[in-house]
N, C-alpha and C positions, 0 to 999 in steps of 0.2 A: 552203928548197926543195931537194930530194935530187935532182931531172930537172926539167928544163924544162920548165915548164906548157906546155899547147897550150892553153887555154881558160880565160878570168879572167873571172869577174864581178862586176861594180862594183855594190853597191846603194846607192841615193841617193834622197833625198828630193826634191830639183831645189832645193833653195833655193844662198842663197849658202854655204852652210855645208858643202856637199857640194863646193866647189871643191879643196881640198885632195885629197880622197877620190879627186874624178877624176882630178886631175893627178896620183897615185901610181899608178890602174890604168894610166894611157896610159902610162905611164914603163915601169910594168913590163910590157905587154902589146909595147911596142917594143924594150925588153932580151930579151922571150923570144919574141920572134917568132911571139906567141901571138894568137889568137883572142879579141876585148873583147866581155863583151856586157853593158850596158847594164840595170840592172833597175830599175825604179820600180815601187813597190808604192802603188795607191789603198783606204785603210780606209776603207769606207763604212759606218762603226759607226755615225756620227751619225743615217744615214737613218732609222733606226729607231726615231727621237724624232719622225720628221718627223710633220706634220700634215696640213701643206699641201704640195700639187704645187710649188711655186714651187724646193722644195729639193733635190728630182730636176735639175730644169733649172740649179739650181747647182752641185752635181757631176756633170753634165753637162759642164760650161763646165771644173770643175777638171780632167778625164780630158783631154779636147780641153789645156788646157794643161801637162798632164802629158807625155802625146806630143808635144807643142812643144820639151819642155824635153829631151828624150830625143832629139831629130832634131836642135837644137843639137848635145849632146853625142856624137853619131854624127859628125856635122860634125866639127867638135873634134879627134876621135881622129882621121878620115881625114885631116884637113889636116898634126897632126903626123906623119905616115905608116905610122900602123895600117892595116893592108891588110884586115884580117880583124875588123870592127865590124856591130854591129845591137845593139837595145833590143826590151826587153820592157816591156809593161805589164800589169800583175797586178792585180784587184783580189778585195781581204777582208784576212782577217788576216795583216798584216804578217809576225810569227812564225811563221807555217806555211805561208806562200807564201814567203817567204825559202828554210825546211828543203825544200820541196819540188822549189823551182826547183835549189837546188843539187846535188840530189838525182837528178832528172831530165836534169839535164845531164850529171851527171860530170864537171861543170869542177875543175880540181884548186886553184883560189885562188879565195877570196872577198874583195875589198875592201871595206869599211866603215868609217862614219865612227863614231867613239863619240857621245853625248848630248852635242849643246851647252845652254850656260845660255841660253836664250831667251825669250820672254813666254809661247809658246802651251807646252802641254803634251808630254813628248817619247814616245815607246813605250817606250822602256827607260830605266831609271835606271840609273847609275853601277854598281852592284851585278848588279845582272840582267842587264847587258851581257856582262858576263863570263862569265857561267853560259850565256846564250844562244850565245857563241860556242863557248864549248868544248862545247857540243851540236850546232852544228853541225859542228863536226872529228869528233867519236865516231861520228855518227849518219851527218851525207853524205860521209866521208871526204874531207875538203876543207879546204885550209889556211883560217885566216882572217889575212887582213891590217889591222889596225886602224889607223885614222888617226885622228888626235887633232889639234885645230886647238892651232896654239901659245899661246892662252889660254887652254884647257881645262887645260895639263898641270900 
């Protein structure tokens, strides 16, 4: 970083996996006296399998614990003495709500966790993570900062 960010945002999934991810925006959003905001992205691809109603009122339940997971992690930063935190919740496609928010902010850092090994399926593999971030450095003029959990590496 060439000047002190005044604006980071942190994208997270809200699982345990995202813990690393946060505790590097709050680190750095407290070294640069900067502005945290909080992005969780909801992909509601699956609804579009849906048949039955029952599956709306399930990610219904997901969104409502999405924004749970987001006012925790607002907590979080303010308690370690981020003065300048809020969250966003987005939902559709991961990849173009990511390019747009950053885009729309002007935040100068984005924090991001890479692809863990997990059971469920991830949005980007190992290869396309890459390619996706340096699109977003070309495209929103915005650093990315990637976090990698110490058994990913």
């Amino acid at each position: 970083m060439d000047l002190k960010p005044k604006h980071i945002i942190c994208a997270v999934r809200g699982g345990a996996e995202s813990r690393d991810t946060v505790t590097q925006a709050i680190e750095l959003a407290l070294a640069n006296d900067a502005r945290l905001t909080f992005l969780h992205v909801m992909d509601a691809e699956f609804l579009q399998y849906a048949t039955v109603g029952p599956l709306s009122v399930v990610y219904n339940e997901l969104v409502e614990m999405g924004n749970f997971a987001m006012m925790i992690l607002h907590d979080r930063a303010q308690r370690r003495g981020v003065t300048e935190v809020d969250y966003v919740v987005r939902e559709g496609a991961i990849r173009k709500q990511l390019l747009q928010f950053a885009m729309a902010t002007h935040a100068e850092v984005l924090v991001m966790g890479y692809p863990t090994r997990s059971p469920g399926g991830n949005v980007f593999d190992a290869a396309e993570i890459e390619d996706f971030m340096a699109q977003l450095e070309q495209v929103a003029h915005i650093q990315v900062v990637p976090v990698k959990l110490a058994s990913n590496e």
